[in-house]
N, C-alpha and C positions, 0 to 999 in steps of 0.2 A: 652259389654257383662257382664252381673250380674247372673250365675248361680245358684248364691248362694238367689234367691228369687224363691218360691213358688208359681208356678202359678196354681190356683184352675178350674177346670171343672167340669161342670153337664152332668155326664154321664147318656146316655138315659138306657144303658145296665142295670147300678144299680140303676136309678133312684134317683143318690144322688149326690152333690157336693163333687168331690174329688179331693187333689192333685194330681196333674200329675209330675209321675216318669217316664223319659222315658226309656226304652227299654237301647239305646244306647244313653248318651249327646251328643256324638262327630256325630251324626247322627240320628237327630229326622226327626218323617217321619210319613208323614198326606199324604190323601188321598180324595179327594172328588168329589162326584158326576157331572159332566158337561153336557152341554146342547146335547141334538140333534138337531141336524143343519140342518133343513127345512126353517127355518124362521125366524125373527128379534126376539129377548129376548124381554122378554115384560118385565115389572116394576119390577114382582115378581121373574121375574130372576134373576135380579140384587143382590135382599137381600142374598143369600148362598154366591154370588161371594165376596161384600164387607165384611160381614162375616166374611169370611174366611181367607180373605184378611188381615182384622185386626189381627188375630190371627196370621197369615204366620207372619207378619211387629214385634207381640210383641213376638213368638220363634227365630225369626232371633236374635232382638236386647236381648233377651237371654241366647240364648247359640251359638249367631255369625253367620251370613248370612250362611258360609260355612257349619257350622254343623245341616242345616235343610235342607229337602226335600221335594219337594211339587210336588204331582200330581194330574191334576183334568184332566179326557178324557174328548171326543168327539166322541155321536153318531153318527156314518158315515154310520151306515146300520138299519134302521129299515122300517117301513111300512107305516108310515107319509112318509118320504123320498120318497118310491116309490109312493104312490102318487101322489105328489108334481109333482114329474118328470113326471107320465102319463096323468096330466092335464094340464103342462106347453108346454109340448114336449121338453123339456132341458134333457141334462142327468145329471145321479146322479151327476159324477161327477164334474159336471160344479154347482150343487145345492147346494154340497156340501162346495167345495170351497169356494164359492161367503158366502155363508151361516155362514162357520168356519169366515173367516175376518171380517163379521159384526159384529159377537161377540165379538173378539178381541178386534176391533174399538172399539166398543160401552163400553166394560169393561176398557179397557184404560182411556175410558173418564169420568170414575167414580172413576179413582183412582188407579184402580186393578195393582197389578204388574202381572206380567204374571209368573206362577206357573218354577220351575226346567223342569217340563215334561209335556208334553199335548197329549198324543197318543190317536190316532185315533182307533176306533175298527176293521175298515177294514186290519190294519198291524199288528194285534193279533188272526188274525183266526187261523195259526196254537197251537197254546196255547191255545187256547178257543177248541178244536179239543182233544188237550191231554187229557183237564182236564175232558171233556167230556167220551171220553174213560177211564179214570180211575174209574169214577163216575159208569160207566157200570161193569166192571172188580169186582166194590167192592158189588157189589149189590144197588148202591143208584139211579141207571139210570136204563131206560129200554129204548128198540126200539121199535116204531108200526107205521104201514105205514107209515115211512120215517121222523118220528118224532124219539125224543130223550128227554122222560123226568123223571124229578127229583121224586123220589117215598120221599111225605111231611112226611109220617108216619113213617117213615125207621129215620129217625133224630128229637130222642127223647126229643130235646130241643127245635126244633120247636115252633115260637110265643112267646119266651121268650122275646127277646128285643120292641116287642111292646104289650105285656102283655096281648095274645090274644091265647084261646087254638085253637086247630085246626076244634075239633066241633063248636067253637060260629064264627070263620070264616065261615064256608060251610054255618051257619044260617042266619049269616047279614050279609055276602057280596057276591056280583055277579062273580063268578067264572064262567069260561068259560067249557062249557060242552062241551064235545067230547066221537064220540065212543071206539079211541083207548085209551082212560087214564082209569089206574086202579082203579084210586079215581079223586074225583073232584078238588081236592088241589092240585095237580101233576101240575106241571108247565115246561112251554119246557124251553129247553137246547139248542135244534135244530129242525130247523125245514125246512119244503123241498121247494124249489123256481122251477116251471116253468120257461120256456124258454126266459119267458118276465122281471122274478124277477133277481136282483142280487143272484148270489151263488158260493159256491166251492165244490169243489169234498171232500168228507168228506167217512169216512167207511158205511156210513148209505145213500150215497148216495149225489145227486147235491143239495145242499142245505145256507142256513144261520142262525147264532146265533140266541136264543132268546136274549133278552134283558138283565136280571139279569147275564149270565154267564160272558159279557162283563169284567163287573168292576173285577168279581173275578179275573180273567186270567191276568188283567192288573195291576190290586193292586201287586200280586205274583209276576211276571216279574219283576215291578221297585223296590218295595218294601221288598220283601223277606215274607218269611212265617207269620212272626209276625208283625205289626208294629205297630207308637201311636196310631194315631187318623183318625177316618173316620166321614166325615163329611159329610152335605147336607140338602134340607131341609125337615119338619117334613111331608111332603105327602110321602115320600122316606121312611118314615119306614114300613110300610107295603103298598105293598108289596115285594118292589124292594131288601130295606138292609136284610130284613127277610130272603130272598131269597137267598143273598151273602152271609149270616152267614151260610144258612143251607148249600151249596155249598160247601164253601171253608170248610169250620171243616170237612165235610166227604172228602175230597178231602184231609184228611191230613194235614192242612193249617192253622194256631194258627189264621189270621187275628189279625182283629184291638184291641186294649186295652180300647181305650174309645171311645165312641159312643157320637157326638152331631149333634143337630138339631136345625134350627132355625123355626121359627111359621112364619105361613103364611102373607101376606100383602092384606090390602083393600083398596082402594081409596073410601071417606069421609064417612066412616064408613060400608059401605057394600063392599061384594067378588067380586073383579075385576071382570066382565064377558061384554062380547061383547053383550048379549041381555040387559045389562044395562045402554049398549053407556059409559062406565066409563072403559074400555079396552082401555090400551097404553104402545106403547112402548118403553123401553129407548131413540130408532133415537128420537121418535115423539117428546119428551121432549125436547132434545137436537138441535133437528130442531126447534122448539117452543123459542128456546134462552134461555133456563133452562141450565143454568152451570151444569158440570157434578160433581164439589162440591159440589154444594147445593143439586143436589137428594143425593148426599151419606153421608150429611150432616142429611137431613131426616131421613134417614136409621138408623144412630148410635144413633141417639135424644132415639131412643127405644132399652129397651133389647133383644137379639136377640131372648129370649125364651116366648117376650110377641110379639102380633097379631102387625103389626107394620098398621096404617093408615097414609096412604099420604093423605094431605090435602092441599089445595091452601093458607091458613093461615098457614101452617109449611113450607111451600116453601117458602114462602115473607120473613119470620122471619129468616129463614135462610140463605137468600141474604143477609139482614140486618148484621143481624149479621157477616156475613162471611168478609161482604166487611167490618165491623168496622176492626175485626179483622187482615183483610189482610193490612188495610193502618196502623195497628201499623206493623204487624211483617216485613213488609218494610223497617222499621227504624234498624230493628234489626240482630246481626250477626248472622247464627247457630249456634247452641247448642243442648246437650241434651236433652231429657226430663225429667222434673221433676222426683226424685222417686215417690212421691205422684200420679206423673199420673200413672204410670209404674205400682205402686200396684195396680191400680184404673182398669185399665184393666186387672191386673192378677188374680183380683176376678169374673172368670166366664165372664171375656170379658166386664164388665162396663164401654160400651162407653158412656150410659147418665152420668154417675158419672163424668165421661173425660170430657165430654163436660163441665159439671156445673166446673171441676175445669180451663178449657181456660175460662172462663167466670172470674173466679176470679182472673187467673195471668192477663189478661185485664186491670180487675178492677184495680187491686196493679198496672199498669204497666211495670207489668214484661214484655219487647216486647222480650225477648232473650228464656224466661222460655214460654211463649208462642206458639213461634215458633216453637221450640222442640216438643212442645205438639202437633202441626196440622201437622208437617213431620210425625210424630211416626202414628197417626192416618190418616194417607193418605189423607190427608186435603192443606195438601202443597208442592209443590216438590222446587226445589233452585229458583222458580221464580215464582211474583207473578202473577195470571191468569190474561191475559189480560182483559177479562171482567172486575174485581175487580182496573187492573189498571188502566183505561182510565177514571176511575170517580174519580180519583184521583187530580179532579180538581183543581184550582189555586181558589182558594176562601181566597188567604190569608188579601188579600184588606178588607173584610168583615169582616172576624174574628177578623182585626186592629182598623175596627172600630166602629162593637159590642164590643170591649174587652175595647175601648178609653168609646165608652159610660157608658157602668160598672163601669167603675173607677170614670167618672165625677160625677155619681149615688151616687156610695158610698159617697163622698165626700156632697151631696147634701141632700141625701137621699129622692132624685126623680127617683124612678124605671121608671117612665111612659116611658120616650125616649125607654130605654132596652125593656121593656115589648109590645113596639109597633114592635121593629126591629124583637124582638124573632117570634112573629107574623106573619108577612108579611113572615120571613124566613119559617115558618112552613104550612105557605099556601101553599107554591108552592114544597111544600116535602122535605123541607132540614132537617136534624135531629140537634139539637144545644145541644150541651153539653158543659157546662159552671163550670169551679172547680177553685181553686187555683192557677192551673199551664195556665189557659190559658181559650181561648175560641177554640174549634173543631166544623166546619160544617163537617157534610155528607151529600152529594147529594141525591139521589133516582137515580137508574138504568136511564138512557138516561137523563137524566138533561139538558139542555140547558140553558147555562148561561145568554141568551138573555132572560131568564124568570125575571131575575131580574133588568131589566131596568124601570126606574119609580117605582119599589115599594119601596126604600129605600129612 
């Protein structure tokens, strides 16, 4: 625990880098956006989860596991869902479910710890209900045919946090016209379910949530009126957080203190989309034999506030790299992590700066100062991935005698023998690094050692 370091954030609210003072030390408390559960997380899911994730690992390790709190829900009721269910013939609830654990799964296998809370929005209908009727009571709600919504105009700060007035919305974006809304910006609260929809008995009648009141209802519950940080990523600022802020402040409700977002993801330079065949999902990766380190490895290479691109060349290099990395910190006991990383992430969350500095305790062979660095950064738990271990081949035969040839070399100073073996070795993918202390092969991913028969 190091309290006594400054950990800096770029809040979307002020649009500035600021230290983050929290509320409470003995009880910091973030908040962020989670998925809806139709479907498997595709790639770009993934980036808020690890994220956030980094940030949860670097307020634990400063002000102590106990005094943080983390929540990120689960949409259990929306209209994807029902869908889903009237073209499968499953019910929700079996959709739901099956849908919740493959996130789990699948964010486990990138690292993720699994937040303090994970609630569901179907066990906060009554609170989503209150907040709603006090929203009405105050004048910021109205009812019309069985809806329940938000009057935009009524909350005079409106489009602050994503720097947009309320007239240049209605002009560039597609807001959903209806006859009962007073204005076109007015967005539901609640809204009515037939006999075929999920719903609850509610004052306005047999119905279910919109979407935006969710998080409010549920941030307030776990979190209390005020808390630090609300997080997710940046498609969620308008118009989903827009929506939370106008919510919760007229509902009374101080909400969040800083605001971050991270920027979207592409795969090799264009927007993930399924009519460009370049649409995938975590499973598919991880079915594919993609370590669940090395996507989240990708992930932190970029800052969370620039565009990140997955690339089939950032994948490789990160296998590479990862598996150098994993056969030192083998050698090595736990430890902490550096301060130098520690502050490397507490400036606005600099995981590429983290990663350039495990590149350099590597280099130095620091394998203790290392290790620390890829625990802190979700990169290593007490044990190395099996992937990484099983290429942990016995090549030590080879290395005795590349390393006898060097030495005859030097003495001779005929590189040719060494410069033939380096060769042959680099044919068949082995990586040779050669220093003072020794000679080091690395294999390539599936190696067969039978590749090297006859070429030495």
């Amino acid at each position: 625990m190091t309290r006594d370091l400054t950990i800096k954030l770029h809040n979307t609210a002020t649009r500035k880098k600021e230290d983050f003072t929290p509320i409470d030390a003995r009880n910091v408390r973030m908040y962020v956006c989670g998925p809806t559960v139709y479907d498997r997380a595709h790639l770009g899911n993934a980036r808020p989860v690890i994220v956030f994730d980094v940030l949860f690992r670097l307020l634990r390790h400063v002000y102590g596991p106990e005094h943080v709190t983390y929540v990120r829900n689960f949409t259990d009721v929306d209209d994807k869902i029902n869908a889903r269910a009237a073209t499968s013939g499953r019910s929700i609830g079996d959709i739901t479910a099956e849908t919740t654990q493959w996130y789990l799964d699948d964010m486990a296998a990138v690292g993720a710890l699994e937040p303090d809370h994970m609630p569901r929005a179907t066990q906060y209908i009554p609170q989503m209900v209150a907040m709603i009727r006090g929203l009405i009571d105050e004048g910021y709600a109205y009812e019309a045919e069985g809806h329940v919504l938000f009057r935009v105009r009524k909350y005079a700060e409106y489009g602050a946090l994503s720097g947009r007035s309320v007239d240049d919305m209605i002009a560039g974006a597609r807001v959903e016209v209806a006859p009962y809304k007073e204005d076109p910006m007015d967005f539901v609260l609640w809204k009515p379910s037939d006999e075929a929809t999920p719903g609850w008995e509610s004052p306005w009648g047999q119905g279910r949530p919109g979407w935006h009141i969710e998080c409010s209802a549920m941030a307030h519950d776990l979190l209390g009126e005020r808390f630090d940080i609300h997080g997710g990523g940046i498609d969620l600022q308008f118009p989903h957080h827009e929506n939370e802020i106008a919510q919760s402040k007229c509902a009374g409700h101080g909400f969040a203190n800083y605001w971050l977002h991270n920027e979207m993801l592409q795969v090799e330079g264009k927007k993930m989309s399924k009519s460009l065949g370049n649409f995938f999902t975590v499973r598919d990766l991880l079915d594919q034999g993609v370590p669940g380190e090395v996507i989240r490895f990708v992930m932190l290479s970029t800052h969370y506030r620039k565009p990140m691109d997955w690339t089939e060349k950032k994948r490789e290099e990160a296998e590479k790299t990862l598996r150098k990395w994993y056969l030192q910190a083998a050698e090595a006991e736990a430890a902490t992590p550096s301060p130098d990383l520690v502050t490397l992430l507490a400036d606005d969350l600099n995981t590429h700066g983290a990663l350039t500095e495990c590149h350099r305790l590597s280099n130095a062979g620091d394998t203790a100062g290392l290790r620390g660095a890829l625990k802190l950064l979700g990169l290593l738990d007490d044990l190395i991935p099996e992937w990484a271990a099983v290429q942990a081949l016995d090549l030590s035969d080879v290395e005795a005698f590349l390393s006898d040839a060097h030495a005859t070399a030097m003495e001779t100073k005929d590189f040719a023998q060494v410069d033939r073996i380096k060769t042959a070795l680099t044919s068949v993918g082995i990586e040779v690094q050669m220093s003072k202390d020794g000679v080091k092969l690395t294999p390539p991913p599936g190696f067969d050692r039978a590749q090297l028969e006859g070429l030495l």
